[in-house]
Every structure is written in structure tokens, then in C-alpha cells.
N, C-alpha and C positions, 0 to 999 in steps of 0.2 A: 534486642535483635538488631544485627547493622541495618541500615538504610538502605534499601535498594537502590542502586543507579544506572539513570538509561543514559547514554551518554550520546550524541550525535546532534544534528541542527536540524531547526523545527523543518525548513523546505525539505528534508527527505522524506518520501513517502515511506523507504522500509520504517526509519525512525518513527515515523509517526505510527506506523503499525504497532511497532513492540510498546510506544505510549498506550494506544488502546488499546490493548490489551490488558496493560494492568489497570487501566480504568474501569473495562467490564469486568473484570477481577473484582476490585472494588480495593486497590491494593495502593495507598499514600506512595510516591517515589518521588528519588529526585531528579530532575531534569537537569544534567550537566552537559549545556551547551560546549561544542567542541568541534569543529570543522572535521572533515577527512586529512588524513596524514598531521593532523596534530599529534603531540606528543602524548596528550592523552587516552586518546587511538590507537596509535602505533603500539602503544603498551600493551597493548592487548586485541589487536588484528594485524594478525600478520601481512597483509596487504594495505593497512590503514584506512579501510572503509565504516562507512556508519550506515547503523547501529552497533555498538557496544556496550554491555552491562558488566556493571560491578556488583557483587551482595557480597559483603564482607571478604572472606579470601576466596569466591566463588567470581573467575572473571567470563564472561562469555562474549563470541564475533558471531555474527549474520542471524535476520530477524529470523527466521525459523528456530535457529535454537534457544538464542533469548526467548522466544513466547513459548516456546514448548517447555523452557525452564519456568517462565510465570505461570503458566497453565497448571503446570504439576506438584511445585512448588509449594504454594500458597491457598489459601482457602479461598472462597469462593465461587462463584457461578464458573463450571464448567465452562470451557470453550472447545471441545470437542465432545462429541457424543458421547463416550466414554464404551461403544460398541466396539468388535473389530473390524464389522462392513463399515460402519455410522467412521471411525478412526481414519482407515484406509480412503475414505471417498475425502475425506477433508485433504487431509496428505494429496491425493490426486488434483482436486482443485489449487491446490499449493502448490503446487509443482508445477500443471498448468502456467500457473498467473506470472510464476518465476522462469519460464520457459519459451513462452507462447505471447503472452498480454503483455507485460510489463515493457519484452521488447521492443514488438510493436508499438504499443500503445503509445510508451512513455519514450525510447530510446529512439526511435525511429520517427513514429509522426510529429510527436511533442517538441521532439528537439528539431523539428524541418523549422519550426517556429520559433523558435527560442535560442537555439545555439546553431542558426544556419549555416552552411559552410559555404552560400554562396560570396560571391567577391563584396558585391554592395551588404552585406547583412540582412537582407528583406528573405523572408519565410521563402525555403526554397520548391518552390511549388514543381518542378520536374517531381522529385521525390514527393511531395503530398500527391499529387495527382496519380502517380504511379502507385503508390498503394493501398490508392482506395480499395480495387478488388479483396484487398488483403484484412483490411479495416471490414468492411461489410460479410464478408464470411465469420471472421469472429464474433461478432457484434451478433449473429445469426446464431451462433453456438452458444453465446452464455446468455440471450434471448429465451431459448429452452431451456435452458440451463436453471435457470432459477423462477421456472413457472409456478414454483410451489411457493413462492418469497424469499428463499431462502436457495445456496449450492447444495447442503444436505440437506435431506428431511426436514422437520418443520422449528429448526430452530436458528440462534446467530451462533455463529460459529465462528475460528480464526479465519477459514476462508472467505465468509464476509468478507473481512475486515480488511484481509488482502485486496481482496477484488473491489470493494466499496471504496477505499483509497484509494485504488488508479484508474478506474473508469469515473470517479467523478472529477481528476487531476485531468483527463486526457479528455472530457467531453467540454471542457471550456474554448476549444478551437471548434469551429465551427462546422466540416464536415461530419465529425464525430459526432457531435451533438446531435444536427439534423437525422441523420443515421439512429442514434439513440432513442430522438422525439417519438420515431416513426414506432416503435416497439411495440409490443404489446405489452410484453413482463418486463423489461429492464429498465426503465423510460422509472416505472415506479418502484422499480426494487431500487434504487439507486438514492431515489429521493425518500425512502423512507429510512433507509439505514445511515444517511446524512442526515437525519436528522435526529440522531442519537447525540446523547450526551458526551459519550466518550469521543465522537467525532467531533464536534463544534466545539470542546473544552482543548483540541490536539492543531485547531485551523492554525499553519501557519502568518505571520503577520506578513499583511500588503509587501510585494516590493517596493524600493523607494522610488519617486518619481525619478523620469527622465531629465538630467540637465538638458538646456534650452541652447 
């Protein structure tokens, strides 16, 4: 049987989702590191975004249907219920986190940090300060969200894995955090599913220091 391949670079969280994936799969792949709009990309997302998968002549673009290919695909633990309430409620948290969190979370607060647009480069705090309201209502929603330990019923799921990769990416800045500490349920649902093997075998490597 071909090799499976995830194709993208360890700092992307989609990439790192479709990795865990087939690590809770329980599913050997290859890691073919590849930036966005490489050629090995391009080949196969028509936009040039990562993740991308190859299984032999089976090529696939964006992490939802790469992991809905490993889910279905291949043997296995389950990553969806396998219900059609238990299916649907995951899909909704998925949808969610690709709609709602991810932009917040990652495209909006993360990056006031990391790719500021102000003039000196220093974290643009107009925009952090401005969305906290914004930050703290969500953080309020998947707080209930996952009182049971889990976004469905009582197991891990793709939606995990979604949401456990970018609210532990986006809680490394400090309002977030704080906001998190204060939780009741997500404070430790967060810390537990980081502390899965498919998550700590997926951790991106340190950025390099800063020249002096």
C-alpha cells in the first residue's frame, strides 16, 4: 500500500491537526515538509495552502478533508462518534473553530503579536485591547462547551484536536491565558488533551533566536 503523505510545515496548526490525526489513528505517514505556494502545494491546492495530502493517486487540500479522508479511510480508533447527532455536533464544533476561533484566536489576536502592522513592530495593543470583549465571550462559550471534558459526549474527537491546537497556540500571549487560568472547564480541558501523545510527538520546533 502507498505511503501516506501530509505535506505542509510543522508551525501550521491546520498541518499539525491532519498530523494528529493520523496519530490518534494509530496510522505510520510521511511528513513532507513544504512551505505554502511551494511547488509541492501548488500541485495539489489550488490556492497553495497547507495542509495537503498524497496516498498514492489519491491527492487531497484543506485539513477537514484530509482528516475526514484518515478517519474513514484507514483502521483504527474512531474520531468521530460514528452517530448522526454524535457526526453533526463534531462538524458544528469544526465549523465553529474554522469560522469563529481560529480567527479570532489565531488571525486576529496572535497575529496583533507576531506579525503587528504597527510602524515600530511592537504587539499592536490598540487591536489587543480592542478585542478583548471579543476574546472573553468566546473563551465563555467553549468554557461550557466542553464541561463534560470533551466538545461531544464523552469521548476525543477531530474536534478536540481542532480546538486543543489553537487555544493552546493562542493562550501563550498573556490576556488569553489569564482569561483561560480563570475557567472552570477549559483551564483543564486544554491541559489534558496537550498532554496526549499525538500532541507532544506533532510540537513544532522553537523559533530561532533573535539576531542581536
Amino acid at each position: 500500500m502507498a505511503a501516506l503523505q501530509i505535506i505542509g510545515i510543522p508551525q501550521s496548526n491546520f498541518t499539525r491537526i491532519a498530523r494528529m490525526a493520523a496519530l490518534e489513528k494509530g496510522i505510520a505517514y510521511d511528513f513532507v515538509v513544504a512551505g505554502p505556494h511551494s511547488p509541492e502545494v501548488k500541485a495539489i491546492h489550488p490556492a497553495g495552502k497547507v495542509p495537503v495530502m498524497r496516498h498514492g493517486d489519491v491527492t487531497i487540500f484543506e485539513s477537514r478533508a484530509i482528516t475526514h479522508y484518515i478517519d474513514d479511510h484507514f483502521p483504527g480508533p474512531a474520531l468521530t462518534p460514528r452517530t448522526p447527532a454524535g457526526d453533526a455536533q463534531v462538524e458544528q464544533w469544526i465549523s465553529y473553530h474554522n469560522s469563529i476561533i481560529d480567527p479570532l484566536f489565531i488571525r486576529k489576536y496572535s497575529f496583533a503579536y507576531v506579525f503587528p502592522k504597527t510602524a515600530d513592530k511592537k504587539p499592536d495593543r490598540d487591536a489587543i485591547d480592542g478585542m478583548q470583549p471579543a476574546l472573553a465571550r468566546e473563551v465563555e462559550v467553549l468554557d461550557q462547551a466542553v464541561a463534560s471534558g470533551h466538545l461531544v459526549g464523552d469521548r476525543f474527537t477531530l474536534a478536540d484536536i481542532y480546538m486543543t491546537t489553537t487555544l493552546s497556540t493562542a493562550r501563550r500571549f498573556p490576556e488569553l491565558d489569564a482569561m483561560i487560568k480563570k475557567t472552570k472547564n477549559l483551564s483543564g480541558y486544554i491541559d489534558r488533551h496537550t498532554a496526549r501523545e499525538s500532541y507532544k510527538a506533532t510540537m513544532p520546533p522553537p523559533p530561532p533566536p533573535k539576531s542581536q
